[in-house]
C-alpha positions in Angstrom: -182.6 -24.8 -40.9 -181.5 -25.9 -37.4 -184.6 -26.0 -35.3 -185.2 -26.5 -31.5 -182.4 -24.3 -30.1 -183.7 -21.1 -28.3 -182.4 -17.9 -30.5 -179.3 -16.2 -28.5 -179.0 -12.5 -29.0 -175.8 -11.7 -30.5 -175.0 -8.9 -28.1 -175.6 -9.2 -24.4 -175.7 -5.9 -21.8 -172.3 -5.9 -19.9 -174.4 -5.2 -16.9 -173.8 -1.3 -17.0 -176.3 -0.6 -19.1 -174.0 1.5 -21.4 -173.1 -0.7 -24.0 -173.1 -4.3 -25.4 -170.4 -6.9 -25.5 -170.3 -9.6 -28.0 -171.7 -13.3 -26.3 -169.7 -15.9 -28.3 -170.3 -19.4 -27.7 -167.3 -21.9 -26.3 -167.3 -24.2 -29.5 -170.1 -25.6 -31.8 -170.2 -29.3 -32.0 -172.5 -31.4 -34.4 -173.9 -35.0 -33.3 -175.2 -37.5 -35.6 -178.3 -38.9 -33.7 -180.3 -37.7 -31.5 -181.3 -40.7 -29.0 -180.4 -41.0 -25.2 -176.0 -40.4 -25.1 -177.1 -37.3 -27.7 -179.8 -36.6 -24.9 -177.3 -36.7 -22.2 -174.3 -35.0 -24.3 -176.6 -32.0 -24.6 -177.0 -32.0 -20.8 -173.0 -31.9 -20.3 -172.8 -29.3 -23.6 -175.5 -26.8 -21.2 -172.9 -27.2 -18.6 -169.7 -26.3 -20.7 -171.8 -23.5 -23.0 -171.5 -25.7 -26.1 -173.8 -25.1 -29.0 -174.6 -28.7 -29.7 -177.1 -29.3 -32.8 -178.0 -33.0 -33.2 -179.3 -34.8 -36.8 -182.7 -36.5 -35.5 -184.8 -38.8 -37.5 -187.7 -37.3 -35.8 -189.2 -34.4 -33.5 -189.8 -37.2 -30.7 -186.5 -38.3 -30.5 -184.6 -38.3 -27.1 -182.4 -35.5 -27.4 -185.1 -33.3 -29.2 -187.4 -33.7 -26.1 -184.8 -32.5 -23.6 -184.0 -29.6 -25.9 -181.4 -30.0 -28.0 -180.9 -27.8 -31.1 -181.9 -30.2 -33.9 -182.1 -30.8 -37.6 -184.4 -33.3 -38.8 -183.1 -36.1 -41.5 -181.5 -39.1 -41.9 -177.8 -40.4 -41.2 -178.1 -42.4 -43.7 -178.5 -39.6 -46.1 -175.2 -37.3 -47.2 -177.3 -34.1 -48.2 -178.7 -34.5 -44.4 -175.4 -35.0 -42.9 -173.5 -32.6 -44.5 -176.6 -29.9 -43.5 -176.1 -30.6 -39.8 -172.6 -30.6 -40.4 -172.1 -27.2 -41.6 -170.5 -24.4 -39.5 -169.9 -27.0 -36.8 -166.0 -27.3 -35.4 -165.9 -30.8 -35.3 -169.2 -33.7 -36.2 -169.4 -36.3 -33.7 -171.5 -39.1 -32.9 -174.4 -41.2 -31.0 -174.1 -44.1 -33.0 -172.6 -45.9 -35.6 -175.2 -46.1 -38.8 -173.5 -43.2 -40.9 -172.5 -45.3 -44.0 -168.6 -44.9 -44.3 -168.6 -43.7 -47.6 -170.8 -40.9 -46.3 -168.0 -39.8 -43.5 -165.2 -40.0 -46.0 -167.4 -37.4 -48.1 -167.0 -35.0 -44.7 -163.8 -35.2 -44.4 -163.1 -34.6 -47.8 -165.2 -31.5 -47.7 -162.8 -29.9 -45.1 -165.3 -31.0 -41.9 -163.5 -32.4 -38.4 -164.9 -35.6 -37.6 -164.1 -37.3 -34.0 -163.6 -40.1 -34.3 -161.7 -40.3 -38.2 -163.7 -42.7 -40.3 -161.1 -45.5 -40.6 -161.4 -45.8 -36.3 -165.5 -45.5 -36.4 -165.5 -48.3 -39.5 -164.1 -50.5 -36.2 -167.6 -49.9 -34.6 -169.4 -50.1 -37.5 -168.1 -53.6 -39.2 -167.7 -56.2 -36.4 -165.7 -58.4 -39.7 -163.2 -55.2 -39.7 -162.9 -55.1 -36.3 -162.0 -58.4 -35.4 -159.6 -58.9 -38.5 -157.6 -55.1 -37.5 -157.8 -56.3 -34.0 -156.4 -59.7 -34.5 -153.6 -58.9 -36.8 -152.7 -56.2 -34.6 -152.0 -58.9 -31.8 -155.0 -58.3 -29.9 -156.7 -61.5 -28.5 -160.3 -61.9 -29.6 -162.1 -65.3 -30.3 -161.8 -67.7 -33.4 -163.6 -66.0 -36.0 -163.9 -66.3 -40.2 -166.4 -64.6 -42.8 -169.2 -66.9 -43.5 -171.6 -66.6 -47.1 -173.3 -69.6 -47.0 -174.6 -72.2 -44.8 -171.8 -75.0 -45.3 -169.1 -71.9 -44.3 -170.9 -72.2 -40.8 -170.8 -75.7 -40.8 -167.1 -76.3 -41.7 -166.1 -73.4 -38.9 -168.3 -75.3 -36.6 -166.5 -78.5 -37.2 -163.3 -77.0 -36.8 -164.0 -74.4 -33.5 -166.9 -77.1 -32.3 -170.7 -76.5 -31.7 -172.0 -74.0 -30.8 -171.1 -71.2 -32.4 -172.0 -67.7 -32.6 -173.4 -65.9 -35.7 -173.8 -62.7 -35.9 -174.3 -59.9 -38.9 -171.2 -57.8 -39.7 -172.7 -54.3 -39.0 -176.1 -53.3 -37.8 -176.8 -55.2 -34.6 -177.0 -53.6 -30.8 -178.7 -55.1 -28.1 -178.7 -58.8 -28.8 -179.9 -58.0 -32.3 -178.2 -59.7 -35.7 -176.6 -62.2 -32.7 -177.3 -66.0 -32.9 -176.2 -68.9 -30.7 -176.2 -72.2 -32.8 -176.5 -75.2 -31.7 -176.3 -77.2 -34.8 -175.9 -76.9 -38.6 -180.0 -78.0 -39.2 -180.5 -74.4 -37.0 -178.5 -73.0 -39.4 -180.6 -74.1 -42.6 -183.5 -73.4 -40.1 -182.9 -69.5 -38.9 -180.9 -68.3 -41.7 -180.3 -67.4 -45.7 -177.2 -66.9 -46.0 -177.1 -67.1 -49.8 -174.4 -65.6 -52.4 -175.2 -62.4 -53.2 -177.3 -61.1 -50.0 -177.5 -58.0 -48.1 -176.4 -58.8 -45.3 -172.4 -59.8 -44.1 -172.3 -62.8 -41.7 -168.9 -63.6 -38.6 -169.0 -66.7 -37.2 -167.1 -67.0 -34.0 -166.6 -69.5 -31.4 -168.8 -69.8 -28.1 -166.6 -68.6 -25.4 -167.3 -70.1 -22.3 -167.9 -66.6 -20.2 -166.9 -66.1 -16.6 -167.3 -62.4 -16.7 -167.8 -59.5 -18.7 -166.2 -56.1 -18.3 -165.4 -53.0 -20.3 -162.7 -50.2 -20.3 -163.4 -46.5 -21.3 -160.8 -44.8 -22.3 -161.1 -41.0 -23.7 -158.3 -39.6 -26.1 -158.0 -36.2 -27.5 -156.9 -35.5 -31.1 -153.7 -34.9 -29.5 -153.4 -38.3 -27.8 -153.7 -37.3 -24.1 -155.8 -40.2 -22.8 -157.9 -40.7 -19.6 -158.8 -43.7 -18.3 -161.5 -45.4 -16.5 -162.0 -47.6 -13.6 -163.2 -50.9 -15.3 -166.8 -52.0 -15.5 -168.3 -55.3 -15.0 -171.5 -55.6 -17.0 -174.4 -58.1 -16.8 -175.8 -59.5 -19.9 -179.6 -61.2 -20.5 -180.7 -61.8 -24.1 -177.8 -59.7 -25.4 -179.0 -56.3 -23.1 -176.8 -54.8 -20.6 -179.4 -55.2 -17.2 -177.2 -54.0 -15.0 -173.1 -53.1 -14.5 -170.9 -52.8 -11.5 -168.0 -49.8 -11.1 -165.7 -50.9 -10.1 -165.4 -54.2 -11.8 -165.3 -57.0 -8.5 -162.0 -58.9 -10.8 -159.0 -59.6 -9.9 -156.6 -57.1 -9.7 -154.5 -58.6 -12.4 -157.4 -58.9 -14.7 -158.1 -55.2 -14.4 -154.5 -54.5 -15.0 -154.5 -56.1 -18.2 -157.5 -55.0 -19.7 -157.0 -51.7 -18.8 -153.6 -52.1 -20.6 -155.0 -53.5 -23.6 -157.6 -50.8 -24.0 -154.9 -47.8 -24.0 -153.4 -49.7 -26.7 -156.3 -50.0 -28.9 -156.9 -46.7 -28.0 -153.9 -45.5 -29.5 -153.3 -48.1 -32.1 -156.6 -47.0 -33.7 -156.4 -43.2 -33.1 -159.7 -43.0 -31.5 -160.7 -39.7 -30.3 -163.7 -39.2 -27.5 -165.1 -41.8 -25.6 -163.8 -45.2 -26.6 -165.9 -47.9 -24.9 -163.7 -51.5 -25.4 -166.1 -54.8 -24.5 -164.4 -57.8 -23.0 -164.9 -61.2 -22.1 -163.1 -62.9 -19.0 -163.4 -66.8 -20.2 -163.3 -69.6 -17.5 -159.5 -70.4 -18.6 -158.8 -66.5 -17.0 -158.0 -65.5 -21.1 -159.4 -61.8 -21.8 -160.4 -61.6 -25.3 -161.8 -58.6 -26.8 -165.7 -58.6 -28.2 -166.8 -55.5 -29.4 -165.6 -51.4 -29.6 -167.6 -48.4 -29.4 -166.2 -45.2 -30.4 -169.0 -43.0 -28.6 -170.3 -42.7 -25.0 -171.2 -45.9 -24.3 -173.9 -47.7 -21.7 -171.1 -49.2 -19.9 -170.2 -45.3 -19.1 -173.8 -43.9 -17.1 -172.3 -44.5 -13.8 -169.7 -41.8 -14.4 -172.1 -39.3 -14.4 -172.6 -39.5 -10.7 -169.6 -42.1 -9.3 -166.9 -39.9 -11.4 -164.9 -36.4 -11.5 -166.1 -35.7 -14.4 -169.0 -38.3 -17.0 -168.1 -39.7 -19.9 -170.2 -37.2 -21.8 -168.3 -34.2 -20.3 -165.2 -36.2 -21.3 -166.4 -37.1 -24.6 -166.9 -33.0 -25.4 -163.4 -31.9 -24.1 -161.4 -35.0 -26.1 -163.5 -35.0 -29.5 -163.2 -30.4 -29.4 -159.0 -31.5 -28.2 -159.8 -29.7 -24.5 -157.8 -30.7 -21.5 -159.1 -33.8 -20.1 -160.8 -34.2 -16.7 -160.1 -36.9 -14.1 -162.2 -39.8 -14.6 -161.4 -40.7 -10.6 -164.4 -42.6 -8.8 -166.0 -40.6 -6.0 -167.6 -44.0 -4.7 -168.4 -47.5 -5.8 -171.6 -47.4 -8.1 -174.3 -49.6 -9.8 -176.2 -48.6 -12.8 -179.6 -50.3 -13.5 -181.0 -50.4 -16.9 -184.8 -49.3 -17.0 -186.4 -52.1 -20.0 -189.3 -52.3 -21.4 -190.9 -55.6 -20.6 -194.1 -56.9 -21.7 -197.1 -54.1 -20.7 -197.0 -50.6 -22.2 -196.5 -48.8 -19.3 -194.5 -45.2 -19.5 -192.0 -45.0 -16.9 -193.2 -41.1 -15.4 -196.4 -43.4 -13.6 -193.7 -45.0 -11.5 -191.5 -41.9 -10.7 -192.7 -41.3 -7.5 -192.2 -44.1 -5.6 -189.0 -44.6 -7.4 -188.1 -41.1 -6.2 -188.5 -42.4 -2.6 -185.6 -44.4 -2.6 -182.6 -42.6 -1.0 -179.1 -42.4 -2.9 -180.8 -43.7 -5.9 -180.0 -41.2 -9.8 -183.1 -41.4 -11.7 -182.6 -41.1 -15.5 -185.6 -41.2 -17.5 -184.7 -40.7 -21.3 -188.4 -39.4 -22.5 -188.9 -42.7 -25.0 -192.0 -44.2 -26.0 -192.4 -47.9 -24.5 -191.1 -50.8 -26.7 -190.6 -54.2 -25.2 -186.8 -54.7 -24.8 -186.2 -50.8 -25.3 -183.8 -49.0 -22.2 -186.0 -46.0 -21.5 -183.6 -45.1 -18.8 -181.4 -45.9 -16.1 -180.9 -45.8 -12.4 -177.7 -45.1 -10.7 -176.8 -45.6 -7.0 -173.8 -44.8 -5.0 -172.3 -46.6 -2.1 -169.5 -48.1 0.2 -170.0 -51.0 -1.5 -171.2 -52.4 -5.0 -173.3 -55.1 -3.7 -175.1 -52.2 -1.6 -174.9 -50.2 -4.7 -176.6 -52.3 -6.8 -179.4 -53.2 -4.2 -180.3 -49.8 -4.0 -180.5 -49.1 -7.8 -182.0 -52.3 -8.5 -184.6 -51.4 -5.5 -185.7 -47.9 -7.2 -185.6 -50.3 -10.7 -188.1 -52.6 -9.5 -190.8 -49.4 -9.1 -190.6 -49.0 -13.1 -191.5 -52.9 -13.6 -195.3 -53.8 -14.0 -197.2 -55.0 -11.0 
């Protein structure tokens, strides 16, 4: 039973008051997860008269408190999935835990899923992605499957310390990501052992001058709209804050935004399709990570844009005409993080609120340290004024 969703009389008065006309809704769409891009989907579903019903592992999620219709269960399980699937014109996505198998189920079953399952398994499986991506000429960095601890070591003695380790699926935010420094780390932080749970990529450490991501939205019929490029700003494997338009060479932004159409089309994504980049210190743009879903790097658009990445992410995964994803002015998003006091972000609001020309964005979660429990957006001539306006209203959600 979908709960949550106010009921809608199936007959509305034509404003005569001598008969009723049916009320249909524009298009029902179904999103697995229910956290803060299925909090602000629902926002840009309101807008185009979307019934949206989101799968949420619980009644406090973010989507559920801004009121989204919901269902409660788990991604992980199929009898779930297929419940919040049902009567839906096409099942979308907030993140990336659905097991495979699970999606091929859906589509087996006759339901429309945006993005297909062999484009999502790219997001889900950083191993897939890097082996697709590399044999389909796309530059990423060194890479090989590693099971046990002298795999690391004999990559490490080939690419040279350090190197990065990180879990094939699962990770976000810095999680499942390792920088070693040495094989006796290795024996140190991690089992790797034959037969485990858990799928380990070894890469090399690329020396990182900037990095920068392209969003590109495709329909199911392959009409694509592109974004200006983002430069983001990395601490502990968090996004703190990102820059729109990237400050990179114009050459730079050429290419990536090049590449990222490509991949675009090369994996038939459909919806938002957020592509990750790092800009080495040789000026070589290698490819880190994909996200078929709106994305972090996308939450300026919502102000700095024609139309947001969630509108856009709606009209390409129902195959509607595409908006333009033209900048209205440079911007600067802030990422609100929990830091090391359990303080709830509404205490600050008010001051924050004082700040002219800063977009508060508050996403209704309870306080963990390293959690985003919202953002701040600013607009402005520039993106160095940008950012010192956003990163001004940021600094009221911070403890004393």
């Amino acid at each position: 039973m979908i709960q949550g969703s106010r009921p809608t009389p199936p007959f509305a008065p034509d404003g005569r008051g001598d008969k009723i006309v049916p009320r249909p809704r524009s298009a029902k769409v179904a999103m697995i997860g229910a956290g803060q891009l299925a909090r602000m989907t629902h926002q840009a579903a309101v807008d185009l008269d979307i019934d949206l019903v989101v799968l949420a592992e619980s009644t406090g999620d973010s989507a559920v408190g801004a009121g989204a219709a919901y269902r409660l269960g788990s991604s992980s399980c199929l009898a779930d999935v297929r419940a919040v699937a049902e009567g839906a014109d096409v099942v979308t996505f907030d993140h990336e835990l659905v097991p495979n198998a699970h999606l091929v189920k859906l589509e087996q079953l006759g339901h429309h899923l945006r993005p297909a399952p062999p484009a999502l398994s790219l997001a889900q499986d950083k191993l897939r992605a890097r082996t697709v991506l590399s044999a389909s000429g796309f530059p990423v960095p060194a890479f090989a499957a590693v099971s046990s601890r002298e795999d690391v070591s004999a990559f490490a003695e080939a690419c040279g310390w350090p190197i990065v380790l990180k879990s094939s699926s699962g990770g976000y935010d810095g999680r499942g990501v390792h920088v070693v420094e040495s094989s006796s780390q290795v024996a140190q932080l991690f089992d790797l052992r034959s037969g485990g749970t858990t799928r380990w990529l070894a890469e090399e450490f690329v020396d990182i001058a900037a990095e920068l991501a392209i969003l590109v939205a495709r329909t199911v019929s392959g009409h694509v709209a592109l974004y200006p490029a983002v430069q983001t700003v990395q601490q502990d494997g968090i996004c703190r804050y990102l820059l729109m338009p990237a400050s990179l060479a114009a050459p730079v932004i050429e290419r990536a935004s090049r590449m990222a159409r490509s991949i675009a089309d090369g994996i038939d994504a459909t919806g938002v399709l957020a592509v990750e980049m790092f800009l080495d210190t040789g000026g070589q743009l290698l490819v880190n990570e994909l996200a078929l879903r709106p994305h972090n790097s996308g939450h300026a658009t919502i102000e700095a844009c024609e139309t947001s990445q969630f509108h856009q992410h709606l009209r390409a995964v129902l195959d509607w005409p595409l908006g333009a994803p033209t900048m209205r002015s440079a911007a600067a998003t802030v990422n609100l993080i929990g830091g090391t006091s359990a303080i709830s972000p509404s205490t600050q609001l008010l001051r924050a609120l004082e700040v002219r020309n800063a977009h508060i964005h508050l996403y209704g979660k309870g306080f963990r340290p390293g959690r985003k429990l919202g953002h701040v957006t600013a607009l402005a001539a520039s993106t160095e004024e940008a950012l010192d306006i956003a990163q001004t209203a940021a600094a009221e959600f911070t403890e004393p």
